[in-house]
C-alpha positions in Angstrom: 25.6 -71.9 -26.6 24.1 -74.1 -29.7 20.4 -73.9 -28.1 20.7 -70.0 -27.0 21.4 -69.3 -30.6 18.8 -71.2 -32.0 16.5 -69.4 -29.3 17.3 -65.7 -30.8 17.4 -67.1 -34.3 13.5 -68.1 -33.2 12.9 -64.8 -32.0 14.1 -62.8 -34.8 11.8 -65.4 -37.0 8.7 -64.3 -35.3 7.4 -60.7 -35.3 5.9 -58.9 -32.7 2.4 -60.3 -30.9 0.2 -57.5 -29.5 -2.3 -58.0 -27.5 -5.5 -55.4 -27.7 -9.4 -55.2 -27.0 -12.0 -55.2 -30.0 -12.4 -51.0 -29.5 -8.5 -50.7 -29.7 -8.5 -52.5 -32.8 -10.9 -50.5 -34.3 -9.1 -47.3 -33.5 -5.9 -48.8 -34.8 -7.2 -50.4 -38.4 -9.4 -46.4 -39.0 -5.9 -45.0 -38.4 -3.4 -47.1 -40.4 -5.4 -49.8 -42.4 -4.3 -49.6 -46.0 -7.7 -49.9 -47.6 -8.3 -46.6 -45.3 -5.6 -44.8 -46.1 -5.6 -45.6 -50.0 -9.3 -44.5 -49.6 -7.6 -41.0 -47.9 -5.4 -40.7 -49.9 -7.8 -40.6 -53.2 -9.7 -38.2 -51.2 -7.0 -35.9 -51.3 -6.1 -36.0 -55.0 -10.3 -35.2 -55.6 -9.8 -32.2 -52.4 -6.6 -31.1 -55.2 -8.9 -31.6 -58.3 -11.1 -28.3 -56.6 -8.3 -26.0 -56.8 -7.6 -27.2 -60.5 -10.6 -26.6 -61.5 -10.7 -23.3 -59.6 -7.6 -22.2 -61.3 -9.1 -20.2 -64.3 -10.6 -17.6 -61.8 -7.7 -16.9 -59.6 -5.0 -14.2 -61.2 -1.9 -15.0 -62.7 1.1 -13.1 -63.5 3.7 -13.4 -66.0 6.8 -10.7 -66.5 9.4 -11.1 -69.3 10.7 -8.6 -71.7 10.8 -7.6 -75.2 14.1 -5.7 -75.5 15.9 -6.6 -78.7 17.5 -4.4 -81.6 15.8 -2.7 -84.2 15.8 -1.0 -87.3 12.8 1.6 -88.5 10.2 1.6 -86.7 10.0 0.2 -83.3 8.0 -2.8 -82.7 8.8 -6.7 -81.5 8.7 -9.7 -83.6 4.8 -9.8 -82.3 3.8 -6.4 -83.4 4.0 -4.7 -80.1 6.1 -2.2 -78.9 9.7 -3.6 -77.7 9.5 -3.2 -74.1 12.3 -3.4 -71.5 9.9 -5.1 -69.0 6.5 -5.9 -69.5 4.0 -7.7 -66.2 0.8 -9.5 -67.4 -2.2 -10.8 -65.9 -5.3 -12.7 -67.2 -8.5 -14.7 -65.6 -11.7 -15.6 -66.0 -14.6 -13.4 -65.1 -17.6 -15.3 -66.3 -17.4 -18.5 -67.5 -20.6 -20.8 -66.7 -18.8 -23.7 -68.4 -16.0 -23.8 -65.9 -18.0 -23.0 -62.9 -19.9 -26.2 -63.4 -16.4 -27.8 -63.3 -16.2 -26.5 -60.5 -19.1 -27.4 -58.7 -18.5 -31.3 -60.0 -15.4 -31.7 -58.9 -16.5 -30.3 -55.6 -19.2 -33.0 -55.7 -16.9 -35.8 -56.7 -14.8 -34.7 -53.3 -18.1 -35.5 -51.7 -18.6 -38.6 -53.0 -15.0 -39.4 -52.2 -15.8 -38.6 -48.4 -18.6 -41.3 -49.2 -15.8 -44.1 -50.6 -13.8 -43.3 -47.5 -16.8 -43.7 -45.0 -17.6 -47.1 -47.1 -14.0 -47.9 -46.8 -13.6 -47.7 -42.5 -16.7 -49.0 -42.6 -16.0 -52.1 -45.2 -13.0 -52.5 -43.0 -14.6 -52.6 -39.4 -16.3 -55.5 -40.4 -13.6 -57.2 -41.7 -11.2 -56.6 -38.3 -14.5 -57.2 -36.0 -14.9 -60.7 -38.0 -11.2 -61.5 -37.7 -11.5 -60.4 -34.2 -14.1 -62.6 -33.3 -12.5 -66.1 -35.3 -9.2 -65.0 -33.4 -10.8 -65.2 -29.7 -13.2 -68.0 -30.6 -10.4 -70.0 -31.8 -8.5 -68.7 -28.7 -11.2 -70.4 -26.3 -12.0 -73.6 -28.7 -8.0 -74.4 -27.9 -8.6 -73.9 -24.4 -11.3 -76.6 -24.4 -9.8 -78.7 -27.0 -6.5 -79.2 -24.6 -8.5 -79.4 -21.6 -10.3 -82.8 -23.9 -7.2 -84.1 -24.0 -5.9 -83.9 -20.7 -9.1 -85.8 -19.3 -8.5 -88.2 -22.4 -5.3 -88.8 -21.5 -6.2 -90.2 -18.2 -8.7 -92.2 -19.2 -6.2 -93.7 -21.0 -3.6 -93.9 -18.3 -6.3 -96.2 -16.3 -7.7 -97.9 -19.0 -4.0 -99.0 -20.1 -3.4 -100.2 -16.3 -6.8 -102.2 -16.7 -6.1 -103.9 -19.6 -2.3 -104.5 -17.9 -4.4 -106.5 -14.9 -6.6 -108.3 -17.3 -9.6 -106.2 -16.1 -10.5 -104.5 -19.5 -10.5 -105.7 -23.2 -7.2 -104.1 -24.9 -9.8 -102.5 -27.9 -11.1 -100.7 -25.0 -7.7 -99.0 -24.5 -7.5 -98.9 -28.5 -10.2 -96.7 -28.8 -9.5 -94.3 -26.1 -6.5 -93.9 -27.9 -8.1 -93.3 -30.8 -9.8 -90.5 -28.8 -6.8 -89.3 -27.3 -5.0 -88.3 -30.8 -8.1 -87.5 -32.4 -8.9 -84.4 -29.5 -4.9 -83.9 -30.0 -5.1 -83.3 -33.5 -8.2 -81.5 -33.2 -6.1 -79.1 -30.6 -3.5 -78.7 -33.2 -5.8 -77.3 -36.1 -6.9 -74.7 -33.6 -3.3 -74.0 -32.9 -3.1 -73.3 -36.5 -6.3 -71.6 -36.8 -5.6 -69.1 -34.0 -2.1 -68.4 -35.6 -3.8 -67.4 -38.7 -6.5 -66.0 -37.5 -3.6 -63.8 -35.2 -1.8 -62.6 -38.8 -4.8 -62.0 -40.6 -5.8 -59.5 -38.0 -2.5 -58.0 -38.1 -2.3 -57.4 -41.5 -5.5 -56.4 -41.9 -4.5 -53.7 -39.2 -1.7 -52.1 -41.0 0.7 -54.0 -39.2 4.1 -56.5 -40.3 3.5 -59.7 -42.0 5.0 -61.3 -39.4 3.4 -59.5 -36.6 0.2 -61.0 -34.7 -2.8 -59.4 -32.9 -4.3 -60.9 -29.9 -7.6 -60.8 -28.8 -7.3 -59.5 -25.0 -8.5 -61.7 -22.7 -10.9 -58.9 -20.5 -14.3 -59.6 -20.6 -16.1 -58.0 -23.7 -19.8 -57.4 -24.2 -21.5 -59.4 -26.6 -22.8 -58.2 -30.0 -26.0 -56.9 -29.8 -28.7 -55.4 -32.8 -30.4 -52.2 -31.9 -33.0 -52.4 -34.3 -35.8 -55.0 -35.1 -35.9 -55.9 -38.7 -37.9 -53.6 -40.1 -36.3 -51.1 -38.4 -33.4 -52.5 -39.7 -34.4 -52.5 -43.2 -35.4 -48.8 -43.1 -31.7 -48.1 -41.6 -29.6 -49.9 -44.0 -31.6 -47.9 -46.8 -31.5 -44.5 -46.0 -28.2 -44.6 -44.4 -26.9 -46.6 -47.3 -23.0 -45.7 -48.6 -23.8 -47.1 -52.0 -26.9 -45.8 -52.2 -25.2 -41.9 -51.3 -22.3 -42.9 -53.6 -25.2 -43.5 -56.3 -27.0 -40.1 -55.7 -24.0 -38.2 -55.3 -23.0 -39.3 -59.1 -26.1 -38.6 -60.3 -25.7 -35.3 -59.1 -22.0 -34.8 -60.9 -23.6 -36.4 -64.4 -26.4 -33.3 -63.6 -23.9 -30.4 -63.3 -21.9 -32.0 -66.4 -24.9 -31.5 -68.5 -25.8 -28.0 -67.2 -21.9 -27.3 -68.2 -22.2 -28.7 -71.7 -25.3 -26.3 -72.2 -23.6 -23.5 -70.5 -21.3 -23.5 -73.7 -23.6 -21.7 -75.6 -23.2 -18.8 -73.0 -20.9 -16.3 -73.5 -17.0 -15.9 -71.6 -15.4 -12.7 -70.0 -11.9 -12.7 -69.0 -9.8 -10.1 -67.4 -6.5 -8.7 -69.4 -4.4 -6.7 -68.1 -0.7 -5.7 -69.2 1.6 -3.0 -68.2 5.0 -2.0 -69.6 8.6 0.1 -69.3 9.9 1.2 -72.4 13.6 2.3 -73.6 14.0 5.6 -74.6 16.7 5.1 -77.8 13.9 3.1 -79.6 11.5 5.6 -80.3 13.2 8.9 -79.7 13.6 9.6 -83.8 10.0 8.6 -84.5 7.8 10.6 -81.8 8.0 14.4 -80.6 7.0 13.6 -77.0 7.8 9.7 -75.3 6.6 8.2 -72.0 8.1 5.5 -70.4 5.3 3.4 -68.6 2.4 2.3 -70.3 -1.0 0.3 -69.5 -3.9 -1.5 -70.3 -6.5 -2.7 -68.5 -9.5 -4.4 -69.7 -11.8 -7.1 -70.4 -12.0 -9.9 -73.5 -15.5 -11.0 -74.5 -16.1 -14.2 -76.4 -19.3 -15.5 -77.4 -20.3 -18.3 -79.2 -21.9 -18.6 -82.3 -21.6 -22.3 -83.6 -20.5 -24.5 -81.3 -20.9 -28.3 -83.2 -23.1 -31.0 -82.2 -20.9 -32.4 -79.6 -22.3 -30.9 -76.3 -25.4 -32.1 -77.3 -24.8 -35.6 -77.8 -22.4 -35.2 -74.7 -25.8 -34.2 -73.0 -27.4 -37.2 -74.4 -24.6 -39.1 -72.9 -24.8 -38.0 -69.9 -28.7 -38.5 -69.1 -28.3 -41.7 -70.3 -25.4 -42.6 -67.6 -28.2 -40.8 -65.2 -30.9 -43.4 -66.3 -28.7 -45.9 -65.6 -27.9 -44.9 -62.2 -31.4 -44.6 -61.5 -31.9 -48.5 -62.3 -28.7 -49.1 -60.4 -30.2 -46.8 -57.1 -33.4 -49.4 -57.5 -31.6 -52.5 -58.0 -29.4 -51.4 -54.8 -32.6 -50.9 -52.5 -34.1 -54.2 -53.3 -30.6 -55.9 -52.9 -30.1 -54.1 -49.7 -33.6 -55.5 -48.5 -32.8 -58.4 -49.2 -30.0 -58.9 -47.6 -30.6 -57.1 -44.0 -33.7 -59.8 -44.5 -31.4 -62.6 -44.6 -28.9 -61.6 -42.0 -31.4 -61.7 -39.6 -32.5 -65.4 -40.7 -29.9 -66.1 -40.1 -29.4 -64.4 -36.7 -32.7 -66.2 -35.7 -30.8 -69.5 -37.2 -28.0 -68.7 -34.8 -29.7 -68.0 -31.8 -31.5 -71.8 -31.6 -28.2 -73.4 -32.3 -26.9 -71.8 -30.0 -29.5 -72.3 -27.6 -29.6 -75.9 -28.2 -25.8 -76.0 -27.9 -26.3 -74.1 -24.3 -28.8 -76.7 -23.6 -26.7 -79.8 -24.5 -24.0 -78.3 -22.4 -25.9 -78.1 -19.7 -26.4 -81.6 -19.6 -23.1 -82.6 -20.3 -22.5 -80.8 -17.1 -25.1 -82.0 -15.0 -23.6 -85.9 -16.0 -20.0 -84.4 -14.6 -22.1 -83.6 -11.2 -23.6 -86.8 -11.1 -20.5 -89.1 -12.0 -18.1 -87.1 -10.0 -20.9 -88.0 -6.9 -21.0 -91.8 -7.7 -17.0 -91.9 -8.1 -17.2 -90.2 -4.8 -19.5 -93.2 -3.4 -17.1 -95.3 -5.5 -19.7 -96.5 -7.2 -18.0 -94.9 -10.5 -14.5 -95.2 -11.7 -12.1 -92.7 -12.6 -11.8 -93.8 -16.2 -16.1 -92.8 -16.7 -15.7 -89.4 -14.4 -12.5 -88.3 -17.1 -14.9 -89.7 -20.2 -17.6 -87.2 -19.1 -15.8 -84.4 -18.8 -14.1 -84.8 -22.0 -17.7 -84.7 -23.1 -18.5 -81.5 -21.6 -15.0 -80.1 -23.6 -16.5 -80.9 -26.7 -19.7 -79.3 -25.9 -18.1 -76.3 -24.8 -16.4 -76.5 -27.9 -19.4 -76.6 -29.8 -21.2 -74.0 -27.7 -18.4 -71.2 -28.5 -18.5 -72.2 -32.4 -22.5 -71.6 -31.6 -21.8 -68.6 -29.7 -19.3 -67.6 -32.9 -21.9 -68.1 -35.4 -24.7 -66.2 -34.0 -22.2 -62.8 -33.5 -20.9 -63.1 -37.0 -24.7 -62.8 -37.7 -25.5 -60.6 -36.1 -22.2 -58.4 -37.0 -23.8 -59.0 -40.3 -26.8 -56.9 -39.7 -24.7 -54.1 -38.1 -22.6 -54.1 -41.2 -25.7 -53.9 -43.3 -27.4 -51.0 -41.7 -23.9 -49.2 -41.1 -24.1 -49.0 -37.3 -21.3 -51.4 -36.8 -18.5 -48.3 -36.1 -20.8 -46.4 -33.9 -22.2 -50.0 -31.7 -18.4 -51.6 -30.9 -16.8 -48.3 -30.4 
């Protein structure tokens, strides 16, 4: 009863662990990862700021009542006639000033479409990458245990050896040595997978406490679809900063042409329409009608406006020169970089080449001592040693393999094609 309770008490310590393919994960971190939907989520408040700014021209109406007692002459504590009910209604006809407003807010919800775009993709590479640590420490512990099985008999024999007087006891020493060293070596990837499993998870949206497996179906490796140049060319026109950049510019352009459009002038509908009381003004006027209206329009126009807008417009072509230098200093960063992700995709690909190479031999040695144990002309103890051997360089292949597709993930990243070439 002891040991069944301990079992659920380990169960409710442990979340849930999910298994899914790279293409699933993707799907699930664009629909629930929180740098996605915080990114959303400001894109609504900018989608809001349109209608703000659209407010001015849309009608409003307001209904009260000025009914109140008098003495003389009728009129409210305003001036106007005391009115039982009274409707209103005012907006803006022309106003140049606030239809820039509302073309910049309208161009800040662009850019915000931009930020969100940046955001999946910022976070695509960030699940692929975790992904990709996930299942190579997945396949690392899968050789690293397999190590220590074949280490483990070596040292079974070479402990029955040294019990006959047939081998040295340092020779059983430092297969022991071996043994705990591919053991503990087995344990960090333990660790690393676990980790590896959470960050996923939480990078997903998911529970602290939850973990993501990497599905063990075959998946097809990471490919580039572009040379470099190629490359190059895609990362800069299809660049989110670089479309962040230009769509600022272009919000710092229509706040200047609304500081100048101050000096223009403003026309705004009125209207107003009201229901009088007979007892107010029967004793003043021979004839009396109950409903009244007006309907017009109000005219402002400037005549001195200060000095601010101007140095507001100052202001604001400075902040445009600046992004200009930032727009620049982005391009030759983004060249840059795209350059040296694929050195070091070409630096990945010959280690892992060589890796595939030494592995190969590893191999062929297995073949060739598993034939001479078969002739007994090799014991058991040197068969088990070289295929320990070919662990590690299977070990070292899939870190080699792991390299060269966070490289080349890289590049993807850089040239935003990363969504569009794992989906």
């Amino acid at each position: 009863m002891h040991r069944f309770a301990l079992f659920l008490l380990a169960c409710c310590a442990f979340g849930e662990v999910k298994t899914l393919t790279l293409r699933e994960a993707l799907d699930l971190a664009m629909a629930q990862s929180p740098d996605v939907v915080l990114a959303r989520l400001d894109q609504m408040k900018a989608r809001e700021q349109v209608t703000i700014a659209k407010d001015p021209f849309m009608p409003k109406v307001y209904m009260g009542s000025g009914a109140a007692w008098t003495s003389g002459f009728p009129a409210s504590i305003e001036g106007s006639a005391p009115s039982i009910l009274n409707l209103k209604t005012q907006m803006a006809l022309f106003d140049r000033t606030q239809s820039y407003q509302v073309a910049q807010a309208n161009e800040n919800l662009r850019g915000m479409a931009i930020d969100v775009a940046k955001a999946q993709d910022e976070v695509a590479f960030r699940v692929a990458s975790l992904f990709l640590d996930a299942e190579q420490a997945a396949r690392s512990l899968k050789a690293a245990e397999s190590e220590s099985q074949n280490l483990e008999r070596v040292l079974d024999y070479l402990k029955a050896r040294v019990a006959d007087g047939r081998e040295l006891p340092v020779t059983a020493h430092r297969a022991d040595l071996a043994l705990r060293r591919a053991r503990n070596a087995a344990e960090n990837l333990t660790l690393d997978q676990a980790n590896a499993e959470t960050s996923l998870a939480v990078a997903l949206g998911m529970k602290p406490d939850d973990r993501v497996r990497p599905s063990s179906e075959d998946r097809k490796p990471v490919t580039l679809p572009f040379s470099e140049d190629e490359s190059v060319a895609t990362a800069v026109n299809g660049s989110r900063d670089l479309k962040r950049l230009e769509s600022n510019m272009q919000s710092k352009m229509l706040e200047i042409k609304g500081y100048k459009a101050q000096k223009l002038p403003k026309v705004n509908l009125v209207a107003q329409t009201e229901i009088y009381a007979k007892y107010y003004y029967q004793n003043f006027f021979s004839t009396f009608q109950r409903f009244s209206g007006q309907l017009g329009a109000s005219f402002e126009v400037p005549v001195l406006i200060g000095r601010s807008s101007a140095a507001y417009v100052r202001q604001s072509e400075d902040d445009i020169a600046k992004i200009r230098v930032e727009m620049d200093r982005t391009r030759a960063r983004l060249t840059a970089e795209v350059r040296r992700a694929y050195q070091d995709v070409k630096r990945a690909e010959i280690a892992r080449d060589y890796a595939r190479e030494d592995l190969d031999v590893a191999r062929e040695q297995v073949s060739v001592d598993l034939a001479r144990h078969d002739e007994g002309r090799a014991p058991i103890s040197e068969l088990e040693q070289s295929r320990a051997t070919e662990q590690e360089k299977w070990l070292a292949y899939y870190e080699a393999q792991h390299t060269l597709e966070r490289a080349r993930l890289n590049v993807m990243h850089q040239t935003g094609t990363l969504l569009a070439g794992l989906r």
